[in-house]
Structure formats: structure tokens, C-alpha cells
C-alpha positions in Angstrom: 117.4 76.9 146.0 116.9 73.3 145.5 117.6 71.5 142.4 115.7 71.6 139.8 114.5 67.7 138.9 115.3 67.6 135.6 114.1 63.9 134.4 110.5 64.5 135.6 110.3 67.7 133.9 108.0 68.0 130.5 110.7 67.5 127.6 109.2 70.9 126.1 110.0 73.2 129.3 113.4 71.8 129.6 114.0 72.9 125.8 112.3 76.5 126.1 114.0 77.0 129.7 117.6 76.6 128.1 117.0 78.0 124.9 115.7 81.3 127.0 118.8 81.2 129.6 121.4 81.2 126.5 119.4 83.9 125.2 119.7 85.9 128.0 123.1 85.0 128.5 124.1 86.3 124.6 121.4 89.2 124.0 121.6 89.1 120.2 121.4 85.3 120.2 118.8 83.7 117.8 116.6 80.7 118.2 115.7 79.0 114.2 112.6 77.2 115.0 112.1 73.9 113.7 109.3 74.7 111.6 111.1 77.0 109.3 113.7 73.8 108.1 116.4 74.5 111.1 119.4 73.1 108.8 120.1 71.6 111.8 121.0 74.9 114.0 119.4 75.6 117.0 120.4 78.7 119.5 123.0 80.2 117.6 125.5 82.7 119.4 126.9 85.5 117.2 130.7 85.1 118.6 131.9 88.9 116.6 130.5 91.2 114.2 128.6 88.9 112.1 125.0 87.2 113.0 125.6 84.7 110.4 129.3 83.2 111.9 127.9 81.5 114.9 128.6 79.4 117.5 125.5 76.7 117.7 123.9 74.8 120.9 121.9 72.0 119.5 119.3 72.1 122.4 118.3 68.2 123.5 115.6 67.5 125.7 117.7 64.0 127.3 117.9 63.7 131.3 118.1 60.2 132.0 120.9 59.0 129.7 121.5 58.0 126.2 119.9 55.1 124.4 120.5 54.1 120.6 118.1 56.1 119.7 119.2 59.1 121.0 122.3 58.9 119.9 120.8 58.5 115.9 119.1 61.6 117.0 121.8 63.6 118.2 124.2 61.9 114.5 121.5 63.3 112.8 121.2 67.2 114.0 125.6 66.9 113.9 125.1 65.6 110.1 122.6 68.2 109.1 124.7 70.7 110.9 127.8 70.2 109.0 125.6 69.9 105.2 124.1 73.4 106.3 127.9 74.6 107.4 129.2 73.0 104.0 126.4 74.6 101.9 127.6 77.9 99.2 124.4 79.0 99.7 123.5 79.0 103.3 123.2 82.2 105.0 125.0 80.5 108.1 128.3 79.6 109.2 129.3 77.9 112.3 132.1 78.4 114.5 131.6 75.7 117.1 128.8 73.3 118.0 127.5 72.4 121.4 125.7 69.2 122.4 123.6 70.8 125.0 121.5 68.5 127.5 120.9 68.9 131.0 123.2 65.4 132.3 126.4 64.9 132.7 128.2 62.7 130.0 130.3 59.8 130.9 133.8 59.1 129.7 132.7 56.9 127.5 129.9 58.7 125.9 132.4 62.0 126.0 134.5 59.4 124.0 131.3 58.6 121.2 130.6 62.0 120.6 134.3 62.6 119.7 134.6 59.8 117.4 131.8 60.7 115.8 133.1 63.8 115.2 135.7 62.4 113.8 134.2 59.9 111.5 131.7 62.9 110.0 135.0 65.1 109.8 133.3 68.4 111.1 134.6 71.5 110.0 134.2 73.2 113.5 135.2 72.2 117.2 132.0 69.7 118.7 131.8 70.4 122.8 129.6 69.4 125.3 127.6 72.1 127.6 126.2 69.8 130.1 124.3 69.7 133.3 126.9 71.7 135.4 127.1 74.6 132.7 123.0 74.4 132.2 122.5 75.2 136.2 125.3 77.9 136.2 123.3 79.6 133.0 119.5 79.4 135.4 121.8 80.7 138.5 122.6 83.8 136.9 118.5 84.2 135.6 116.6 82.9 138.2 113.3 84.0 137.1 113.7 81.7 134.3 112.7 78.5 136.6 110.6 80.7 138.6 108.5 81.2 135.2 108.3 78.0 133.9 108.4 75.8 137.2 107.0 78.3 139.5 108.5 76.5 143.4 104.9 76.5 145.2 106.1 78.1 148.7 109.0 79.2 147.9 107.5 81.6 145.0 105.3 82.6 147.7 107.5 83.5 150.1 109.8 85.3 147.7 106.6 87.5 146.2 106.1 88.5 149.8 109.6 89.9 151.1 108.7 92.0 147.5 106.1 93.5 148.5 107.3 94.0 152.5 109.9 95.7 150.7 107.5 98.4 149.2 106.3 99.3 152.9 108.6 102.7 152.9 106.5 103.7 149.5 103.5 103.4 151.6 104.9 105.0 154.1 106.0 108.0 152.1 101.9 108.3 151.1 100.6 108.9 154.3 102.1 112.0 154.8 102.7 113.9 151.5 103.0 117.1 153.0 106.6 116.1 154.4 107.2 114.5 151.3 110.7 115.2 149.2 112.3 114.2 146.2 115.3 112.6 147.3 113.0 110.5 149.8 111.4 108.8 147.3 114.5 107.8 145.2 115.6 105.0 147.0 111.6 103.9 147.2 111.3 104.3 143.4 114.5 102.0 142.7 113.3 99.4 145.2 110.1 99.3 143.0 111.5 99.5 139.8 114.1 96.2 141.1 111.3 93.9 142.2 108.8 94.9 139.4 111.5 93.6 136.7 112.4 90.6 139.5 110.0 87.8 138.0 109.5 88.2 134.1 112.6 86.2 132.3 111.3 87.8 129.1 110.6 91.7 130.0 112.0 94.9 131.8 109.7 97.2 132.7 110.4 101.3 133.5 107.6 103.9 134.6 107.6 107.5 134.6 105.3 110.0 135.6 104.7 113.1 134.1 102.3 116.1 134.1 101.9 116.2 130.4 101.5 113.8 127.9 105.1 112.3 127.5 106.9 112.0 123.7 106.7 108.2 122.6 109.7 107.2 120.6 110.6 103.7 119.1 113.7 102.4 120.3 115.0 98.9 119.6 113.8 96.5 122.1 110.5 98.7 123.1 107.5 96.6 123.0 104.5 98.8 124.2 104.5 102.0 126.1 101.2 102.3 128.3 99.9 105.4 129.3 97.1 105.6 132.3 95.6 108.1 134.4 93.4 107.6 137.6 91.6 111.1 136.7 91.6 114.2 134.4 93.3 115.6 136.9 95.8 113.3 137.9 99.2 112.9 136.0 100.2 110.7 133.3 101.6 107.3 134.7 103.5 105.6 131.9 104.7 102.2 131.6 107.5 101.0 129.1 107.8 97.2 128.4 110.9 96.4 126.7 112.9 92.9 125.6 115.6 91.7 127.4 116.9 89.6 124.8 116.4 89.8 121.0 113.9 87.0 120.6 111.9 87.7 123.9 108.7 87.7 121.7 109.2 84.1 120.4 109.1 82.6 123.6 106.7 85.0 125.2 104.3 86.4 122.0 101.6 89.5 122.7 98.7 88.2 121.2 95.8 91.1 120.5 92.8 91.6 118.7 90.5 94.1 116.9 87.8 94.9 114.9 88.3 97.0 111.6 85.3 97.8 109.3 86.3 98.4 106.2 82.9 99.8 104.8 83.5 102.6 106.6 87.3 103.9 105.2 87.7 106.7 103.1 89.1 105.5 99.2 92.5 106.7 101.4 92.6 104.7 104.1 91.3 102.0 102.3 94.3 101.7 100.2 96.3 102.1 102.9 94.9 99.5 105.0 95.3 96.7 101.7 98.3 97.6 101.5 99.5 97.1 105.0 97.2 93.6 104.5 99.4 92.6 101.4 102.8 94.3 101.9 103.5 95.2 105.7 103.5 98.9 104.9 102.7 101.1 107.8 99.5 101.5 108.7 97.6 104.4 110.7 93.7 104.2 111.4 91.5 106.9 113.3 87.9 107.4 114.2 85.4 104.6 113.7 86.8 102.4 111.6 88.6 100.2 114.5 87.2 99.3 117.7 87.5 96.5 120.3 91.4 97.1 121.3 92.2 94.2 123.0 96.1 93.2 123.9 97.5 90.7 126.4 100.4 92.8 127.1 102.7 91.4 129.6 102.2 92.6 133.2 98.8 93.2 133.5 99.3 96.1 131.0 96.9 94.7 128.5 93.4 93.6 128.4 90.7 96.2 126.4 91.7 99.4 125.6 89.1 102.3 126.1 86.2 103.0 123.8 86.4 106.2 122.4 88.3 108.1 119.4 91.3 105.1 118.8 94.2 105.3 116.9 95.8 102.1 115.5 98.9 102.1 114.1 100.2 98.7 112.6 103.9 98.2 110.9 106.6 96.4 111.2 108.7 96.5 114.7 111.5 99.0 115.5 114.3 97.4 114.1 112.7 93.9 112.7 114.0 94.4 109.6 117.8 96.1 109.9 119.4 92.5 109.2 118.0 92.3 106.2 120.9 92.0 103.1 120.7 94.4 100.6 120.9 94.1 96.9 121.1 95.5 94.1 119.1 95.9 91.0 119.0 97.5 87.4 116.4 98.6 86.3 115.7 99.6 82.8 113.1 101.3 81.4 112.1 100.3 77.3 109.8 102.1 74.9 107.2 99.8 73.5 109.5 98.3 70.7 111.8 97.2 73.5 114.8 99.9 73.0 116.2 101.1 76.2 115.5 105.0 77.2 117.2 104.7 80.6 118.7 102.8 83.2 119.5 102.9 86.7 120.9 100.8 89.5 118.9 100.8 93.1 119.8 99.1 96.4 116.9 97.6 98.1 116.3 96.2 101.1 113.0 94.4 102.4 111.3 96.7 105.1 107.8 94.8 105.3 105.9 91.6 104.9 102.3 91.6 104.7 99.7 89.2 106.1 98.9 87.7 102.6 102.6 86.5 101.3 103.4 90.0 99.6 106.4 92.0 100.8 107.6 95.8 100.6 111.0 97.0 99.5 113.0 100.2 99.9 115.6 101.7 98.2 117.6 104.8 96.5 120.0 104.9 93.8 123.8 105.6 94.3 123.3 108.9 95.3 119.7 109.1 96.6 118.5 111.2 93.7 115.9 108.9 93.2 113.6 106.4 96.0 112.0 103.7 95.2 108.9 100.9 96.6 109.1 97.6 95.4 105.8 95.8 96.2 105.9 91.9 95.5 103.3 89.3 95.5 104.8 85.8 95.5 103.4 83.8 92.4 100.7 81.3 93.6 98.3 79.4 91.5 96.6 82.3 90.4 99.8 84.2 89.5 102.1 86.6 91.1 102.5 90.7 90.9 104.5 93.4 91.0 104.3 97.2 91.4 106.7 100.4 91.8 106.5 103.4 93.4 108.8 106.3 92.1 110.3 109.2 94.7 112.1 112.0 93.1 113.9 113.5 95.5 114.5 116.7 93.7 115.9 118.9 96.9 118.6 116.8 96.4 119.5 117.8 92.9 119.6 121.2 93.4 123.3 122.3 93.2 124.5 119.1 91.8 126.7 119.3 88.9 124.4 118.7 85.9 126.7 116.1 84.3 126.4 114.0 88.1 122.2 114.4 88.1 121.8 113.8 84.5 121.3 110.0 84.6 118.4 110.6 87.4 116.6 113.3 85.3 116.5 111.1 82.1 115.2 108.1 84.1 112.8 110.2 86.2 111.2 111.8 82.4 111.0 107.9 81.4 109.0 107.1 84.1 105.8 107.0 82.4 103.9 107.3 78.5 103.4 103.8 79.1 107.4 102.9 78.8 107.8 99.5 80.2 110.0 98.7 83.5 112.1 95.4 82.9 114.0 94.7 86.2 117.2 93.2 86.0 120.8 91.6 88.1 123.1 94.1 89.3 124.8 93.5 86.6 122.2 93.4 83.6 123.2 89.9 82.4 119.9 88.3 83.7 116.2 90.2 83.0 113.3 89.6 84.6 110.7 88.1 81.9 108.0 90.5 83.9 107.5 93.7 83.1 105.6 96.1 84.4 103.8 99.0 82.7 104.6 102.8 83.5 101.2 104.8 83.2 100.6 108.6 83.6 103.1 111.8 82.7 106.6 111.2 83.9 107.3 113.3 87.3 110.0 115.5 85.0 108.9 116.7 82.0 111.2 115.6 78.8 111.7 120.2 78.6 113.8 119.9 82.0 115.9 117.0 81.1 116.9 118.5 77.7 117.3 122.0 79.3 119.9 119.9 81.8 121.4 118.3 79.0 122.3 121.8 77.4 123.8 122.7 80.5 126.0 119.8 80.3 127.3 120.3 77.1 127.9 124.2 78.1 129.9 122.9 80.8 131.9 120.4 79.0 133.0 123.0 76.2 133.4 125.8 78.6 135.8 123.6 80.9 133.6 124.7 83.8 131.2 123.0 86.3 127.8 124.5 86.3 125.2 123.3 89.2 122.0 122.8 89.1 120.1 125.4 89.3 116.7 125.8 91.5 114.6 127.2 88.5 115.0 124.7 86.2 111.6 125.2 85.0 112.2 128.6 83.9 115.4 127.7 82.2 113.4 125.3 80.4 111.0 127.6 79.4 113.5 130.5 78.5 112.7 132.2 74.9 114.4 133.6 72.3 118.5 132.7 72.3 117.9 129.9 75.1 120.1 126.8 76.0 119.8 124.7 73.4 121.0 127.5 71.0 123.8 128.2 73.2 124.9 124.9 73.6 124.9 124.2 69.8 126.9 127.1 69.6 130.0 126.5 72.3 130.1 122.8 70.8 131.2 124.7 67.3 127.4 123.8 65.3 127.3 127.6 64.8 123.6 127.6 64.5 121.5 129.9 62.9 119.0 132.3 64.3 116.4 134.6 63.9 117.4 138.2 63.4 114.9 140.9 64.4 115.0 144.5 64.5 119.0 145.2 66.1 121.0 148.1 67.0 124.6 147.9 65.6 127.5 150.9 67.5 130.0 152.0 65.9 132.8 154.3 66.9 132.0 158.5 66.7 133.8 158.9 63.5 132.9 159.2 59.8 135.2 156.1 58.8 133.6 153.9 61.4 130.1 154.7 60.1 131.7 154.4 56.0 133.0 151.0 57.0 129.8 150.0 58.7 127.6 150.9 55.7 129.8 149.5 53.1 129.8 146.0 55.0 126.2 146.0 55.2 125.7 146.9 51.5 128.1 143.6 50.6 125.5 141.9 52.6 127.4 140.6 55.2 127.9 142.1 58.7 129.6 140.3 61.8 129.1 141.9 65.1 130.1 140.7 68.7 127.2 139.4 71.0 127.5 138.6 74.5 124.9 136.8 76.3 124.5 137.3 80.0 122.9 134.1 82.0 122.3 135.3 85.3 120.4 132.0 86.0 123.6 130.4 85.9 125.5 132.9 88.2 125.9 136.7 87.5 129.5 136.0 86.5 128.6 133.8 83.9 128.3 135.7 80.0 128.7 134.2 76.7 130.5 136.0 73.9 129.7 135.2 71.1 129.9 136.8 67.3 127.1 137.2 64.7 127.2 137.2 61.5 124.4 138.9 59.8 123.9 138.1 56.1 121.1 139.0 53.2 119.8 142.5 52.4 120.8 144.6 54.9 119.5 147.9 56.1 121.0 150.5 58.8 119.4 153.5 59.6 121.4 155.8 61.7 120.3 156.6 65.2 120.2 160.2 67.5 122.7 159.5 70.2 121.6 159.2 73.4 122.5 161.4 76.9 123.6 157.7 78.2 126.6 157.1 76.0 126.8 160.7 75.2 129.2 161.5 71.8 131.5 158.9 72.2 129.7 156.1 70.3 126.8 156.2 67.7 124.3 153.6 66.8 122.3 152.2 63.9 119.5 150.3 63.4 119.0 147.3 61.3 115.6 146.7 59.9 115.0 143.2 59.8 113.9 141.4 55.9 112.9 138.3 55.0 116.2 137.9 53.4 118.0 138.4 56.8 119.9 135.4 58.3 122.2 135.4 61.4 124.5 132.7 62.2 126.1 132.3 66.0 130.2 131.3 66.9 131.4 131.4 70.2 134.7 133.4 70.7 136.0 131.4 73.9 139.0 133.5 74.0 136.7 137.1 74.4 
């Protein structure tokens, strides 16, 4: 392969060329494009764990030598380097920093770059990757010059030993009846190997199936295209995939439709301004999108058949899992600005929309509780800012109540026009926005105080209790429910309602004498237990009444149940009639 002529190459194709070799070289390496205020970093190589410590090859387009001027130009990218190295606030770090240009330095220019080095005082190693190391990075992609040079004959030549090497596929096809599996292997790999020969950017892989094969995103999968030659025939499916991380800078897949919004339901609608302003994913059907037109690498592309189309829009497997997380509190405040719950979120950005806005995911600590952050930068017409709540209530369900509690009280403030006031991790900076909370709160304020109960049972009874699936029905339980239970293991010994009761009493005259004569001094304690079978069948209360006003018993027949042993009366209930409940937690 002859040498590539480096000083009559365009400036521009020198720069892309060894920007895309280094990326192909380091798969996860990143190019920061000019445009977006470089800091002076170029090609950045992740050298361990983290994308942000990196060594950085400041990519120069100089063949022919070094002037003044060039050397002003190379001072300048070193300065800005080290100010971007040296800033708290950068996301970037850098290990080591490359001069990369395809010539070979002299001693004494070797020598200038060192003392200026020196007189800048870098915080990292400066090196040279020069002409020598440049060629050794093409050698080991040579598509790379075949794709942006493109050799005249010698491209020709190699593109035809390709396709003389295809002849035993060929071969194979004129005589399927003799045809077996393990004869086309070596065929099929041939294929596959010069297919993926002359695209620097893209690796492609077929397969061909009799039914319609599962599509699943993978990191690195740009398009999968599925073609048939007849209704018949089986399904012959292409899969294009990157093979380095920023493939699709140097090599974009432009594409084009035509959506009619007139036509969307009030659904899809939303769902298509949202995608427009956020980046959310985006799914359309039927006749609201036509014209499919991609220029998918490969030939893949081009227009996409008429007929029922599906478009599906949203961000790329895996664009955004470098995004940082952070953390947020937010509180929720009744109209006179007092605080009726608070809870911290993590969030991480999972969209950007066409118009500026961007889309936010997140969960509290113990994902009890998602949430959707959709922001709209302010502009001259002013910013926005809207929430999404998810209760995730499966995940309560056998919780201890004291652990979901927070959740519950923030989920039943979540509405009755309570105002949202986000704030810093940790709460000592608010956000002068808030935003307004309309509609019924996804938990009614009857569960959270039913929960509430159950935490203060638990606490007093030294026992966890979980969460139970029908909280609704504890909620709505009548007669001695939680609340009156919980008042009464905290030691409030409330009172309650006494309706008609039957009192037993041992079979025996002095028994019934005692009875009588307690009720006629108008006060009458008798033990109560309480079964809760919601909260496991194991789980009683005993408790004591205490009965006090005008009382009246009225003896009752035995009956065949309890047979003599034990005799009953009945109180008749008067307006007089109190009751008062105390736990016994030694019964």
C-alpha cells in the first residue's frame, strides 16, 4: 500500500481520518467538537474506569512543518487545555496530552514543545504522536483511507478479489438440491468478512429466518432491516451496528418524514408534543406518518414501503447512561407556605427534545415512588416546568409501615392544589418556581392515617407489622377500627360507644351477685379482646372495658354451645352508658 501523501491532502480529511482511527483504536473514545466550546480537548481516551480522566490527542491538521503561527496555535489549544484541566467545575480531567500531527518533529521543535511545557507548568505529561504512530493507527484500519481517499485502481482491484471470493456462494445456488448446512458455513463467513471490509464506521450481521425475528436494542445497534423477496420467501434481516462509540458523528443517518398532525387522536397528539419538546418516546401508527425515508448505511436505506407504518422516535439505546445523577428534595407546601411533606428523588436526564426542553427520570430511596421531570429552559418568553407522579404501590405491600410511611404522606399531598417547591439535596437552596398540584392526590388522606395507626400499634406493641394488601378496607373498617386501637395501646384510653353487649360470668350464684352488684354501682370492667385478622391471624388485642352510667343486665338462657359451665347477661344500652378502652399488654 503506498503512502498516503499527507501535505496535498484537504486539511479537513486529515483531521476526520485521525480522529476516526483513534477512535477505532480506543472504542469508548470521545471526540468534543469545536462547536460545543472544546475547552481545548479534542479525542479524548478514557485510560480506566472513568470517561471523564482522559488522556487527550489535540488533533492538528500540519503536514509540511511548523511556522510561527502554528506554533501560537498549537500554545493556544496547550493553554486552554490546562485552564479546562485546572477548572473545579469542569467535568474533565486529563491524564496526558498528545500533540498529534501527521510529520515528524525535529529535535529542535521536540525541544520547543518541551519548554513550553515547561514554561506553562502543565499539570500532565505533553507527548508527541507523530507521523510514524499516525500510519501504524490507519495500518491496523485500512478502510479508514479507503473511505476517505478511496486509491482509484487499487480500490478496484481490492472490491473485485471480494466479490471472486463470493463465487463458492454462487456455486452452492445452482444446485440446492445437494445443498447442506455445513457447506454453506464457510460461504456465509466469507460474506459476512468482506461485507464489513470497507465501512470504517459500521459492522454489519444478517440472518435469515422463517418468521419474523424478535428485534431488541442493544448498545451499538443502529437499524435492523428486515426484507423479503416474496410472501413466501423468508425474512432476510440486516443489523447495522457502530464500531466505535461516536461512529454516528463522523458518519450521521440522516432521514425524513411526513407526520400530519390533524390527523392524531387527543392521545397521540400529546404524545407526539411531547416527544417534540422533551425527547420522550414516541410511537405513531396508521396514517398519521408517511414518506419513510432514511439513508441508512449500506444501501439499507432509501424509502420505506407505503402501507400501515409504525414510527417509533426516542432517544438511542444507551445515549443517555453517562448521564450524572442528582439529587433533589422536593417539598410539597399548602397555600400559606407550611410544609406537608418532603421527599428526596435521584434523577437522571433520559431525553432532550427538539425544542430546548428535556425529560428527567427518577425514584426515591427506595423506589416507592417515580417521578418525570419535564423542563423547558427559560427563553425570552419564559421557561416551564411540569411533574409526573408514579406510585408504585406493588412495592409497598409488605413493607414495614414505619419504612413506607414517608411515601404515603407525600403521595396524599400530591394534589388539592398544594404547591411543589423543588429544592438542593440538601434543602438549603429552593427553587423560587413552584409548580401547582391539581386534581385528588393518588392516596386518599383515609389510607395514610389508617398506616399511621398501624405505626403507632407497632411501635407500642414492640412488633413490626407489614403492610398489608387491603389497605383500603382497613381504612374503611367500622366500629372499634385503628384509630381507636391505636389511641388505646399508646395509653389515651379512649372512649367508645357501648351498644347492646353480652357480659359471662361463671355458673354460680356468687358470680352472678357480684356481677349485679357492680352494675348497680354503675361501674362494670370487663375484658375485650380484639382479633385483627387483616393484620395476621395471630395478631389479637386485649384490651379491658370499663362500662360506666346506668346499667342494666338481663340474664340470658344458656346456650347448647357453652353448655352449664358459663352463663351470660345482657346489657341494655342507655344514653347514660359510656365505655372507656385500656390495653392490658401483659394479657
Amino acid at each position: 500500500m503506498t503512502a498516503i501523501p499527507w501535505t496535498v491532502v484537504d486539511p479537513d480529511t486529515i483531521e476526520r481520518m485521525i480522529a476516526v482511527g483513534l477512535c477505532r483504536r480506543y472504542q469508548h473514545a470521545r471526540r468534543i467538537k469545536p462547536s460545543q466550546g472544546d475547552g481545548g480537548l479534542d479525542v479524548l481516551v478514557p485510560p480506566g474506569q472513568s470517561s471523564f480522566h482522559a488522556e487527550n490527542y489535540q488533533v492538528k491538521k500540519f503536514a509540511d512543518g511548523l511556522n510561527d503561527s502554528r506554533k501560537n496555535q498549537i500554545k493556544k489549544s496547550l493553554k486552554t487545555a490546562i485552564a479546562t484541566h485546572q477548572d473545579t467545575t469542569s467535568r474533565y480531567t486529563i491524564s496526558k496530552w498528545y500533540l498529534t500531527l501527521p510529520m515528524e518533529l525535529t529535535r529542535e521543535q521536540e525541544t520547543w514543545l518541551a519548554d513550553l511545557a515547561a514554561e506553562l507548568k502543565a499539570p500532565f505529561p505533553v507527548e508527541i504522536f507523530g507521523l510514524t504512530q499516525i500510519e501504524e493507527l490507519l495500518l491496523e484500519s485500512p478502510n479508514i483511507r479507503e473511505y476517505y481517499l478511496g486509491d482509484g485502481m487499487e480500490k478496484v482491484r481490492e472490491i473485485l478479489n471480494q466479490m471472486n471470493s463470493l463465487t463458492g456462494l454462487h456455486n452452492l445456488t445452482t444446485d440446492p438440491t445437494r445443498i447442506e448446512p455445513g457447506d454453506a458455513a464457510s460461504t456465509l463467513a466469507d460474506l459476512h468478512k468482506h461485507i464489513n471490509a470497507a465501512d470504517p464506521h459500521f459492522s454489519y450481521d444478517y440472518q435469515v429466518t422463517t418468521d419474523l425475528p424478535d428485534m431488541n436494542p442493544r448498545n451499538g445497534l443502529v437499524a435492523s432491516v428486515i426484507a423479503r423477496t416474496s410472501p413466501e420467501a423468508p425474512h432476510v434481516t440486516w443489523h447495522v451496528s457502530t464500531k466505535y462509540d461516536t461512529a454516528l458523528e463522523d458518519r450521521p443517518i440522516p432521514g425524513s418524514y411526513n407526520v400530519y398532525p390533524e390527523r392524531m387522536t387527543r392521545e397521540q397528539r400529546e404524545a407526539w408534543e411531547r416527544w417534540r419538546d422533551y425527547g420522550t418516546p414516541l410511537t405513531l401508527e396508521g396514517d398519521v406518518v408517511d414518506k419513510l425515508t432514511i439513508d441508512l448505511p449500506g444501501g439499507l436505506g432509501g424509502d420505506l414501503p407505503a402501507g400501515d407504518a409504525v414510527l417509533r422516535i426516542g432517544p438511542a439505546f444507551g445515549e443517555f447512561d453517562d448521564e450524572p445523577t442528582g439529587r433533589s428534595l422536593w417539598s410539597i407546601e399548602d397555600t400559606d407556605g407550611t410544609v406537608l411533606a418532603e421527599r428526596l428523588f435521584s434523577l437522571r436526564r433520559t431525553g432532550r427534545g427538539i425544542t430546548g426542553g428535556q425529560h428527567s427520570q427518577g425514584a426515591d430511596a427506595e423506589g416507592y415512588i417515580g417521578v418525570d421531570l419535564y423542563m423547558m429552559p427559560k427563553t425570552p418568553a419564559g421557561g416551564s416546568m411540569t411533574v409526573k407522579l408514579e406510585v408504585r404501590g406493588d412495592r409497598w405491600v409488605g413493607e414495614p409501615v414505619q419504612r413506607v410511611l414517608p411515601a404515603l404522606r407525600f403521595c396524599a399531598a400530591w394534589g388539592n392544589n398544594n404547591l411543589l417547591r423543588p429544592k438542593d439535596e440538601f434543602g438549603l437552596r429552593a427553587a423560587e418556581q413552584t409548580i401547582e398540584l391539581t386534581g385528588d392526590p393518588p392516596v386518599p388522606p383515609g389510607v395514610v392515617a389508617a398506616v399511621e395507626d398501624l405505626a403507632r400499634i407497632s411501635t407500642a406493641a414492640k412488633r413490626p407489622i407489614a403492610l398489608p394488601e387491603q389497605m383500603q378496607a382497613l381504612a374503611d373498617q367500622k366500629g372499634v377500627g385503628l384509630c381507636i386501637i391505636a389511641d388505646a395501646v399508646a395509653g389515651l384510653e379512649p372512649e367508645v360507644g357501648i351498644g347492646e353487649l353480652v357480659v359471662w360470668h361463671e355458673d354460680n350464684p356468687a358470680a352472678l351477685d357480684d356481677l349485679m352488684a357492680r352494675a348497680e354501682a354503675g361501674k362494670l370492667v370487663v375484658p375485650w379482646t380484639i382479633p385483627f385478622p387483616l393484620l395476621g391471624d395471630d395478631y389479637a388485642f386485649a384490651f379491658s372495658l370499663e362500662i360506666t352510667g346506668d346499667i342494666e343486665l338481663v340474664p340470658v338462657e344458656p346456650s347448647s354451645v357453652h353448655e352449664q359451665a358459663r352463663k351470660a347477661v345482657r346489657l341494655i344500652p342507655a344514653a347514660t352508658i359510656r365505655g372507656r378502652l385500656r390495653w392490658d399488654p401483659q394479657a
